[in-house]
C-alpha positions in Angstrom: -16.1 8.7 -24.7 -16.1 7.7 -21.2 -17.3 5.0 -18.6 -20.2 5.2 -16.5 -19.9 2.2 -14.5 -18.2 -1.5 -14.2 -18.8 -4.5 -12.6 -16.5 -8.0 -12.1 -17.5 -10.8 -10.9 -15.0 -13.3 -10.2 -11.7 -11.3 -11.9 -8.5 -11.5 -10.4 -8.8 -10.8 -6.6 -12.1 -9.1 -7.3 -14.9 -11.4 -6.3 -17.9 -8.9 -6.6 -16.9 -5.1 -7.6 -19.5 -2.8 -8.9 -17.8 1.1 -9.5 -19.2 4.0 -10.6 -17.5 6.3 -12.5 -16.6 10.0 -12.4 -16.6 11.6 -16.1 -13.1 13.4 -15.8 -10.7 12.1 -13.4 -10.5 8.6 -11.4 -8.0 8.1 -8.9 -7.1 4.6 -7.3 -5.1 4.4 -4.4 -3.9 1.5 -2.1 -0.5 -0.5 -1.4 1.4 -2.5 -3.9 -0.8 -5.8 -4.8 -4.1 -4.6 -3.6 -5.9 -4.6 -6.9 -5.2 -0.8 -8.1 -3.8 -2.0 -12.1 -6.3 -4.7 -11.8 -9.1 -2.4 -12.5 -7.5 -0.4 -14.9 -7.1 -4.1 -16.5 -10.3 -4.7 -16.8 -11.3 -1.5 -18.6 -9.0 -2.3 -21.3 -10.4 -6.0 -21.6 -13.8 -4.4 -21.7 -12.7 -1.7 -24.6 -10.2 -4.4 -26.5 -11.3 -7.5 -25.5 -8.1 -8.8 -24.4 -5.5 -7.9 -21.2 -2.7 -5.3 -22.9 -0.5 -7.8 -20.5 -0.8 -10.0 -23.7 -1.5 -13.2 -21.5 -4.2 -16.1 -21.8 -8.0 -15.5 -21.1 -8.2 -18.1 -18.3 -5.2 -15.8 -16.1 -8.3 -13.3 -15.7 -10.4 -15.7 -14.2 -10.0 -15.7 -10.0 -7.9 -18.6 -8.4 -11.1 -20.5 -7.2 -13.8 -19.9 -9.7 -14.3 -21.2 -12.6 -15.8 -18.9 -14.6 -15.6 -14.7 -14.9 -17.9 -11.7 -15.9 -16.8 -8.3 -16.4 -19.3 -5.5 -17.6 -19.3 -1.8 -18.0 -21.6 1.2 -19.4 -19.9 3.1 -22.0 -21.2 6.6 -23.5 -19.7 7.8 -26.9 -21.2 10.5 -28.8 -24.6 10.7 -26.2 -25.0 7.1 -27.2 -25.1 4.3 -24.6 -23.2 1.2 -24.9 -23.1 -1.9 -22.7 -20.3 -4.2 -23.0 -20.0 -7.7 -21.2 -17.6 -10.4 -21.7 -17.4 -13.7 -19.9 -15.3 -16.2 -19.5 -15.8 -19.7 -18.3 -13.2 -22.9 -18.2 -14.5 -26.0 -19.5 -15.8 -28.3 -16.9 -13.3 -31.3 -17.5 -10.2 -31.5 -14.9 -7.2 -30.9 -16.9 -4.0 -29.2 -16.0 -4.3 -25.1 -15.8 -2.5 -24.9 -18.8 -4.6 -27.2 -20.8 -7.8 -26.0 -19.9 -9.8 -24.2 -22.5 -12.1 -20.8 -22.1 -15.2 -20.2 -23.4 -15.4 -16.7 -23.9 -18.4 -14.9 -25.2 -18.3 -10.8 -26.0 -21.8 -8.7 -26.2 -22.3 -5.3 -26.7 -25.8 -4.1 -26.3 -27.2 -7.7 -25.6 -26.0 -8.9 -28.8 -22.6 -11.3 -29.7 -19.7 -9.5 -31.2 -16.2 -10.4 -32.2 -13.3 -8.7 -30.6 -12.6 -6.9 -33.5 -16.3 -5.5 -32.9 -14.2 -4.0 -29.7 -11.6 -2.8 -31.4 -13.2 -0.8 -34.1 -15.7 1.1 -31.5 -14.1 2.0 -28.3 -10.2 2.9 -28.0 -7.6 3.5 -24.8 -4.6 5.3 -24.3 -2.3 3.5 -21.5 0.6 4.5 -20.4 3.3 2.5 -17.3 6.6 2.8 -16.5 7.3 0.1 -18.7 7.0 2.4 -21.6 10.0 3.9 -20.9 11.8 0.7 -22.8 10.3 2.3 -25.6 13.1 4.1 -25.7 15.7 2.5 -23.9 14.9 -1.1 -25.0 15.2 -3.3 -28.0 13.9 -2.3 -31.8 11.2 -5.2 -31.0 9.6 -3.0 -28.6 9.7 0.2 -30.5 8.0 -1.9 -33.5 5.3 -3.4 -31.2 4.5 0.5 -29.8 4.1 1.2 -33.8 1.8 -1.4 -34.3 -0.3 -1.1 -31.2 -1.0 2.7 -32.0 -1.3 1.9 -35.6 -3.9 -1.0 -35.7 -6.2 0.6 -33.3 -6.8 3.0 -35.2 -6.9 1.7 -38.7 -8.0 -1.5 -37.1 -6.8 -3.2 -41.3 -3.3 -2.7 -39.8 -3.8 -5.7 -37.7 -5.1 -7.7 -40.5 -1.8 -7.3 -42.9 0.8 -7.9 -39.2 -1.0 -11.0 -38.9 -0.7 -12.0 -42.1 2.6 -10.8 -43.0 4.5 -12.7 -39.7 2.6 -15.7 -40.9 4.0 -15.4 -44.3 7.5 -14.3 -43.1 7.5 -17.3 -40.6 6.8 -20.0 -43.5 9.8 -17.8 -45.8 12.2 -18.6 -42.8 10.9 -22.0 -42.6 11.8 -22.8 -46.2 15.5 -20.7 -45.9 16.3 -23.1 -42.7 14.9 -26.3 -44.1 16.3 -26.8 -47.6 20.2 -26.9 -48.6 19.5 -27.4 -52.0 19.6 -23.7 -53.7 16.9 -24.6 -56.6 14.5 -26.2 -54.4 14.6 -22.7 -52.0 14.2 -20.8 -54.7 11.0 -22.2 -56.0 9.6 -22.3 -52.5 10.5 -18.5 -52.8 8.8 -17.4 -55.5 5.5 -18.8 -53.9 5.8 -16.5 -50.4 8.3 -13.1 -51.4 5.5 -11.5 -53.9 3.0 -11.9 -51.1 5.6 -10.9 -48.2 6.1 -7.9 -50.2 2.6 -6.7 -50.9 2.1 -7.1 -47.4 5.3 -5.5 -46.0 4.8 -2.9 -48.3 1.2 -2.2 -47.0 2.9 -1.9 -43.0 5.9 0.1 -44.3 3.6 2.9 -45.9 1.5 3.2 -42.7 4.6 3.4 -40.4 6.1 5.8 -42.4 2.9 8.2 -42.3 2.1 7.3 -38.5 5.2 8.5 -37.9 5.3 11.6 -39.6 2.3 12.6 -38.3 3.7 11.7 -34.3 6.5 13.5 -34.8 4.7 16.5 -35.6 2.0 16.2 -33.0 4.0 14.5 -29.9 6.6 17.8 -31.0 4.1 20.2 -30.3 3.3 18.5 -26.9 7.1 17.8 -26.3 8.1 21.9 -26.6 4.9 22.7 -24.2 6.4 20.5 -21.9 9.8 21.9 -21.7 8.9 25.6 -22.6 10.3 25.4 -26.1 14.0 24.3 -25.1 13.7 21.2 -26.7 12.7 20.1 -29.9 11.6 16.2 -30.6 12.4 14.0 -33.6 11.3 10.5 -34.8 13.2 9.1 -37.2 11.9 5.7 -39.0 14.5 3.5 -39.7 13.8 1.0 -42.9 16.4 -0.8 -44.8 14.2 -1.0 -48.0 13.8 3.0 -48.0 16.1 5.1 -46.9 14.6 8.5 -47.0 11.0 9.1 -46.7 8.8 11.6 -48.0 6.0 11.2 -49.8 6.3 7.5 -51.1 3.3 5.8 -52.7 2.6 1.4 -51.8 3.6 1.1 -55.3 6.6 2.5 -55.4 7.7 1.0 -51.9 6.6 -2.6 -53.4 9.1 -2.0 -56.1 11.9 -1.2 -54.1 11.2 -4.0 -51.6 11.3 -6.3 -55.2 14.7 -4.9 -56.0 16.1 -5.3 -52.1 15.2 -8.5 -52.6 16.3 -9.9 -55.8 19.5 -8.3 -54.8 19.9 -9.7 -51.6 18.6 -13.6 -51.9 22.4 -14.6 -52.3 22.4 -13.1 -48.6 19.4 -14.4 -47.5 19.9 -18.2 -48.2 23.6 -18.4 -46.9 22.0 -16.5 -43.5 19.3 -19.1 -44.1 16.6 -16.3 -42.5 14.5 -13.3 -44.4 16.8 -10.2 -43.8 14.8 -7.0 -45.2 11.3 -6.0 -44.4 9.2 -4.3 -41.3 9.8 -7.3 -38.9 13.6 -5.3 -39.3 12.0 -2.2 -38.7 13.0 1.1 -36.0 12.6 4.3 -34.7 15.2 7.0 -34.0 14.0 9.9 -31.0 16.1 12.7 -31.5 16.4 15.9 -29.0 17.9 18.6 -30.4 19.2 16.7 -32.7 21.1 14.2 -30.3 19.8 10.8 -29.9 17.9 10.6 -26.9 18.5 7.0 -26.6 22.3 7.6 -26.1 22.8 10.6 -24.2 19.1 11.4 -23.3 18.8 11.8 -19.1 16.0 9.7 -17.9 13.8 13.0 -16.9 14.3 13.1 -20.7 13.1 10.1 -21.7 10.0 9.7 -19.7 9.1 13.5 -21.1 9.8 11.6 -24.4 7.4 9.1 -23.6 4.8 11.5 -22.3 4.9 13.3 -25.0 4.3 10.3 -27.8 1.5 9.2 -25.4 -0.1 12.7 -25.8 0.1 12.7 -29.6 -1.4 8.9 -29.4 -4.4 10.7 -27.8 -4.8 13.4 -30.1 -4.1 11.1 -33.4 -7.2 9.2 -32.0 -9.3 12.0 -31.3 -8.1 13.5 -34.8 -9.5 9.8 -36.4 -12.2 9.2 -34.1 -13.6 12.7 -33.5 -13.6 12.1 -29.6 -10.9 10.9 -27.1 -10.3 7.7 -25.5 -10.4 6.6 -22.3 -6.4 7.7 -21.1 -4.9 5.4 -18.5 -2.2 6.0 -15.9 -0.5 2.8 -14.0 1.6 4.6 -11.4 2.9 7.0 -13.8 2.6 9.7 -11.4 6.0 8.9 -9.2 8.1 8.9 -12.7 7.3 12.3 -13.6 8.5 15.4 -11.2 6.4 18.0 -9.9 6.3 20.2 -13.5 5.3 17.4 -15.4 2.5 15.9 -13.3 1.2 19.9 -13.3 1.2 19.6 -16.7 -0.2 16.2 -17.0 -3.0 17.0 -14.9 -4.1 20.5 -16.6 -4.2 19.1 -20.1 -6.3 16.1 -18.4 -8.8 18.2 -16.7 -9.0 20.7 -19.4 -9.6 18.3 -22.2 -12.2 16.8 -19.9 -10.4 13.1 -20.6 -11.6 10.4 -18.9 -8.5 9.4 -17.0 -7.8 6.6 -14.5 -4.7 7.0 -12.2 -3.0 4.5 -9.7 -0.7 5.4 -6.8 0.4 4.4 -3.7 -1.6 8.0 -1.8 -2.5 10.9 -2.7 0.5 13.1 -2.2 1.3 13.8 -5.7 -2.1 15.6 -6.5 -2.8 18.9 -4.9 -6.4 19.4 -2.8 -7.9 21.8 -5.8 -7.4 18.4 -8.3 -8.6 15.9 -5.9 -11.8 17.8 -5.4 -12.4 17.9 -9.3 -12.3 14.2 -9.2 -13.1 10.6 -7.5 -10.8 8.7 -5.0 -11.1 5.5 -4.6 -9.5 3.5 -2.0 -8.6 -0.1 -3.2 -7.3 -2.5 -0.4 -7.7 -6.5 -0.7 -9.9 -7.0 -3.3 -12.3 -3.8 -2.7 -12.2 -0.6 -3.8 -14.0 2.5 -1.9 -15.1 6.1 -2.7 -13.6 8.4 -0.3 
């Protein structure tokens, strides 16, 4: 799967931007704030229909317009896609943060949901930022779960969403009543169906995981010429020890956890067992990384899990996504970016890459692939 082409109109500090693209390798280059992870934005709004920044429609929409079209030419399996998404405020003057967007998704000339998006075309991006996957809270290890999980069994999404609804009205009814028998018959209305659902987004962890630890361990002993070996751990507190559990037999445990526990629950006055609890050990060598990991350590950690995201995909999906680097290069020392950039050009990934210049890429790579210069709002071919 790659992209052929883009145009924005109006996004960001992009007023008119029409790029085309090389099959393999993309390189952006340009100063801090010139528009470099802008771009790489906008591929992922055109592939997810959404910013991965997780903020509001009406942010992509440039300061002084008031509407935004973005637009690219997609080729998966010989077959051409063309996907456009705009985005218009509502003519009324209201406050920024009360206007409304209008936002309308087509793929071949025809309407589609974003889900449409989701199910189709995938992406692999990867920023320094990820590096709190290991270093930050178990929130952010949960969401990196969930984000790899859901696109590519796109149901995942369905049973998150529906489980933190149901887990937000089971707190709401722990916080609001005092009165033990009046909780407890709220209860019984939302635990059987926080359970099913839990139990669905347990399973699918458990199996993700199993399956990353495997692949990003392969990747992980490439990387460091077989002196370390990588571990991921899931951390539950209705199983213990996985191996090959069924739903079933999860949903019953989950009952049990929770009959046990509701004494707990109601004096804590919040839901204390499920996935929203969930976690992820990375071991190397059998030492937690998170601990006593060096940070050349950890971003080969997270280089590695981003490598098994792609192959997972390609595994499910029978070609790779489009992989994304947002000035990655300058984390990663000279071995790594070798490697990087080998496995890039050998899989024949579509990759786009920001940096500052050009110095981490030797000549031979550069003349394998397209440069562009981006500086206030334009982006050249050099």
């Amino acid at each position: 799967m790659h992209f052929n082409r883009i145009k924005l109109i109006n996004y960001r500090n992009f007023i008119n931007l029409s790029l085309d693209f090389h099959p393999n390798l993309n390189i952006f280059i340009g100063d801090n704030a010139q528009g470099k992870t802008n771009i790489l934005e906008a591929i992922t709004v055109l592939i997810r229909g959404n910013s991965y920044k997780n903020i509001q429609d009406k942010q992509l929409i440039n300061w002084n317009s008031n509407f935004s079209l973005l637009s690219g030419e997609i080729k998966k399996n010989d077959e051409p896609y063309e996907i456009s998404i705009s985005l218009e405020k509502e003519r009324d003057i209201k406050p920024l943060e009360q206007q409304k967007i209008t936002k309308i998704i087509k793929v071949n000339q025809t309407i589609q949901k974003k889900s449409s998006l989701n199910k189709e075309f995938k992406g692999v991006f990867f920023s320094p930022e990820h590096l709190q996957i290991i270093k930050g809270s178990p929130s952010l290890r949960r969401k990196f779960l969930d984000e790899q999980i859901y696109q590519i069994y796109p149901l995942y999404q369905r049973y998150l969403f529906e489980y933190q609804r149901i887990l937000a009205h089971r707190n709401n009814i722990l916080k609001k009543y005092d009165d033990i028998k009046t909780i407890k018959e709220n209860l019984h209305i939302w635990t059987p169906q926080l359970i099913k659902r839990g139990s669905f987004l347990i399973y699918m962890r458990a199996k993700f995981l199993k399956k990353m630890d495997y692949i990003a361990n392969n990747f992980h002993q490439q990387i460091t010429e077989g002196k370390e070996k990588l571990n991921l751990i899931y951390q539950n507190n209705i199983i213990k020890d996985f191996k090959d559990e069924e739903i079933e037999l999860i949903s019953n445990k989950f009952k049990e956890k929770l009959e046990q526990e509701q004494k707990r629950e109601i004096e804590y006055k919040t839901s204390l067992y499920g996935p929203h609890r969930d976690d992820f050990l990375v071991f190397l060598n059998h030492i937690n990384a998170l601990f006593y990991g060096s940070q050349g350590q950890q971003r080969t950690v997270i280089l590695s899990l981003k490598l098994g995201e792609l192959e997972i995909i390609k595994e499910k999906e029978g070609v790779y996504p489009i992989f994304l680097l947002d000035d990655v290069m300058s984390e990663l020392d000279e071995k790594r970016r070798h490697f990087l950039l080998d496995l890039i050009l050998n899989k024949k990934l579509q990759t786009f890459i920001t940096s500052i210049n050009l110095d981490y890429f030797n000549p031979e790579i550069i003349k394998l692939g397209r440069i562009f210069k981006v500086e206030e709002g334009r982006a050249l071919v050099l």
